[in-house]
N, C-alpha and C positions, 0 to 999 in steps of 0.2 A: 277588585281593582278593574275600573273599565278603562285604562289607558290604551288598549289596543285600535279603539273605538276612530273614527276617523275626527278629525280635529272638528270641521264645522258639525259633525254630529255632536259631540262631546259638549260643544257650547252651544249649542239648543236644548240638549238634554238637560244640563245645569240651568238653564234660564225657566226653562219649564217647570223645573224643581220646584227653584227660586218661586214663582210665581205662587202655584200650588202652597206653598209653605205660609207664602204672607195670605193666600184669601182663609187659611184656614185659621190662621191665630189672627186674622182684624176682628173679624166678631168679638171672641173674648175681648181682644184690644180695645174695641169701641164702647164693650159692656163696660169695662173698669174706667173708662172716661167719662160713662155719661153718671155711673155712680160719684164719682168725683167731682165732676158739676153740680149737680145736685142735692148732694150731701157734704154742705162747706163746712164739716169738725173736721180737725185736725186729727185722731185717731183714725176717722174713715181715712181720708184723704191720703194719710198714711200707709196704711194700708195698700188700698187703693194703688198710690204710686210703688211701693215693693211688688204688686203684682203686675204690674207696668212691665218696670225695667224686668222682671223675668221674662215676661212674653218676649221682648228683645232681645233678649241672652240668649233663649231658645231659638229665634229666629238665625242669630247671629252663629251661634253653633250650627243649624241646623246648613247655613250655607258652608260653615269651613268641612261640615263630612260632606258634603256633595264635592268639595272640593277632594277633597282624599280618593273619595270612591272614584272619579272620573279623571283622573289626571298624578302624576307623581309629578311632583315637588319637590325639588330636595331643595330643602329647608336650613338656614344656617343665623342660628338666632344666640347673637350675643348680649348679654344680658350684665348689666352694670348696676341694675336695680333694683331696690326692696319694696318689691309690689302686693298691693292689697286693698281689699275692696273697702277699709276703713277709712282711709285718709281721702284728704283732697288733693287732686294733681293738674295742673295745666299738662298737655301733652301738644308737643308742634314736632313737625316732619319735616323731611325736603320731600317737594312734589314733582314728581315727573310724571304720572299717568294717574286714570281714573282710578288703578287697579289698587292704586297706596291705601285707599283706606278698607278697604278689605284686606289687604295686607293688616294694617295694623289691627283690625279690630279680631284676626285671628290670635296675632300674638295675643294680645292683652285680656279678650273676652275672658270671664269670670276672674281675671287676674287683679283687675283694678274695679272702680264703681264705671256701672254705664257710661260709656264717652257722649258727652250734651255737644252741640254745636250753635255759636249765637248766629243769628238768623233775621235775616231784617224781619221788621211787624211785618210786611204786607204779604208775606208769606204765609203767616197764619189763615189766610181765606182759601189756601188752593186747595182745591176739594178732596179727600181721604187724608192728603198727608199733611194739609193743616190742623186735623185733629189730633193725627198719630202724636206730633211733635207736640203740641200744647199738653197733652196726654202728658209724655214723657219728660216734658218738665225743663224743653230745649228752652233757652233762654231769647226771646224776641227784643231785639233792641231798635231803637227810632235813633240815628243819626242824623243831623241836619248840615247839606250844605252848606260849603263858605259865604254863597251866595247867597242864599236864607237868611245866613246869621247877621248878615250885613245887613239887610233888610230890616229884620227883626231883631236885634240886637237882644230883648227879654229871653230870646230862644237858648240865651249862652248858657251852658251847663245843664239844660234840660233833656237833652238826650239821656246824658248820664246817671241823671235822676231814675227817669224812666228805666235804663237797664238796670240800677243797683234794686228799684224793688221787684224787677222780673225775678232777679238773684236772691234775693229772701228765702225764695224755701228751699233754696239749699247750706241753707245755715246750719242746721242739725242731721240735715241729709250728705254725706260722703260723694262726691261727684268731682267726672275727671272732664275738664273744658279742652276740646282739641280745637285746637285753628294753625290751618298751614301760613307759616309766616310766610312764602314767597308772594301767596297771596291767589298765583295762578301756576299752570304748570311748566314747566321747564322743555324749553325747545332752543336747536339754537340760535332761529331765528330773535325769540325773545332775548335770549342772551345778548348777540349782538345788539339789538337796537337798545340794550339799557348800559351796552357799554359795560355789562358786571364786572367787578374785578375778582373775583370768583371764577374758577376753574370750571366747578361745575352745580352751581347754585347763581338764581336770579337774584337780585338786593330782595334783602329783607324789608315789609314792612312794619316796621315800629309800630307805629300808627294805630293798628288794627289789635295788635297782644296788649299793646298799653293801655287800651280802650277797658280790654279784656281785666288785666290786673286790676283796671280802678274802679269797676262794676263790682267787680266778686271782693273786692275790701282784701283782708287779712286770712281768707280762706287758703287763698290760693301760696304756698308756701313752697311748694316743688314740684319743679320741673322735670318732666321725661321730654327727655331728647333723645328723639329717632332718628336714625339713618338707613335709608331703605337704598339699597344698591342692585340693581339687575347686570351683573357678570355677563350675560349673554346678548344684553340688549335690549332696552324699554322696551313694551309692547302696551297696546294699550288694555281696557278691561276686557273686550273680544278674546283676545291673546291670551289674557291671566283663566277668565273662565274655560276656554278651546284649549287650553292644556299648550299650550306653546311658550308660555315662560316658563323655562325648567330648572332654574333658578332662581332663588331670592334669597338674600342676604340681609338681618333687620339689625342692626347695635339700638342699644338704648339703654342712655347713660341719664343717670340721675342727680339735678340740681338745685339747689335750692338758690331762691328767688331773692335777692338783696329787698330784705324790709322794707326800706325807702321807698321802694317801686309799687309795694302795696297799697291800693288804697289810693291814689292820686288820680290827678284830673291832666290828665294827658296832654288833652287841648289846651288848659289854660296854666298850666302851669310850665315855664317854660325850663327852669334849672333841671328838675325831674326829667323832660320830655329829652335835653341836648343829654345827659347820664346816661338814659336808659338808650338809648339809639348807640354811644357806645361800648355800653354793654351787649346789646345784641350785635352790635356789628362785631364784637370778640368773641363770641357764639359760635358766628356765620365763618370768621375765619376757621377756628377750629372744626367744624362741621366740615369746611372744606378739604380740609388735610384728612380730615378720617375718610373718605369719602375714594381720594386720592389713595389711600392708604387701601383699604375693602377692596377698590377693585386689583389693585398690587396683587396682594394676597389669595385671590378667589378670581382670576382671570386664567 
């Protein structure tokens, strides 16, 4: 345990780690991508993608013990859910800092299937880590403004086209889709100018998880729902690596997804889109009170 260590030492050391770790498993990373372009069977490809998502897994452990060695934590993770790297799960959080999804991806690592993230197309060209991601099998979706669509009117529903055969090969592949519903992170400045009626959560957007459900079809059947709370006080990912949140607090409760919602077209469908907004806004309430409740408890 190097918590003695002085803070902005501690988070250069972990960042140096960090570094070191990713240039050592890209090569294998890049090897099993370019076999996978190149070799279009589905037994390669398969393959292939299982040795993917381990290089991630190992990458993703390999920062939660730099975390351990270089900083104490104390750790307070309650768990409402039957996790496993079989099934399919949407997974969404509240956002308040960069540090959330290292947070979660400690909890969950080897616990569920690799966490994907969709991602617009044009991110696919940014140089290393538009391989990595195409690699790992993150889902690239094309959205088209309102103002597009008005233009182009043939453009309607093509977006969604395009992300349900991104989602294809995760049909017989187990994969957990995380997207933070607030959308951005939680300040109170944002708070006030959205006016939230939430305590301590920005509105949710619908919008973006309904996108989500009606890409992945009937895959997607349960929900993990996190709640990440800092008792001592957000900090941002400086803080979380520099060993100055010494606290974290994760719930994550598990739900299953109302069928209806599977599988639909967000945008155009309108009875689904007005449901599914107050179903998430029944969510957000309750999200809020747990939330309300965590820091009660652990203050």
């Amino acid at each position: 345990m190097l918590d003695f260590l002085p803070a902005p030492l501690k988070g250069a050391l972990v960042i140096l780690l960090i570094l070191i770790s990713t240039l050592i498993l890209y090569p294998l990373l890049l090897l099993l991508a370019l076999i996978k372009l190149l070799i279009p069977l589905r037994p390669v490809r398969t393959l292939a993608t299982r040795g993917l998502n381990g290089i991630a897994r190992i990458w993703i452990e390999n920062n939660s013990t730099l975390m351990r060695l270089f900083n104490r934590i104390e750790w307070h993770v309650e768990n409402n859910a039957e996790l496993s790297r079989e099934r399919w799960y949407f997974v969404t959080c509240n956002h308040q800092s960069w540090a959330d999804i290292m947070v979660v991806q400690n909890v969950l690592n080897q616990r569920i299937p690799l966490m994907k993230f969709f991602l617009k197309k044009e991110l696919l060209w940014v140089p290393l880590l538009g391989i990595a991601w195409w690699a790992l099998d993150f889902p690239f979706m094309k959205r088209y403004s309102r103002e597009k669509l008005m233009k182009k009117p043939e453009l309607r529903g093509k977006d969604l086209e395009t992300t349900k055969r991104a989602c294809e090969k995760f049909e017989y592949t187990p994969v957990a889709v995380f997207n933070f519903m607030e959308g951005t992170r939680f300040t109170p400045e944002k708070h006030a100018q959205q006016s939230s009626p939430y305590r301590h959560l920005l509105k949710p957007r619908a919008g973006g998880t309904g996108f989500v459900l009606g890409a992945m079809g009937t895959k997607l059947q349960t929900m993990l729902d996190i709640t990440i709370v800092y008792p001592d006080g957000v900090g941002g990912i400086w803080d979380y690596l520099s060993g100055r949140i010494r606290r974290v607090v994760v719930h994550i409760d598990q739900k299953t997804i109302p069928p209806e919602f599977l599988g639909c077209n967000y945008n155009e469908d309108r009875e689904f889109r007005i449901n599914f907004q107050k179903w998430v806004t029944a969510l957000w309430e309750e999200k809020d009170e747990r939330i309300e409740s965590l820091y009660a408890r652990y203050s």
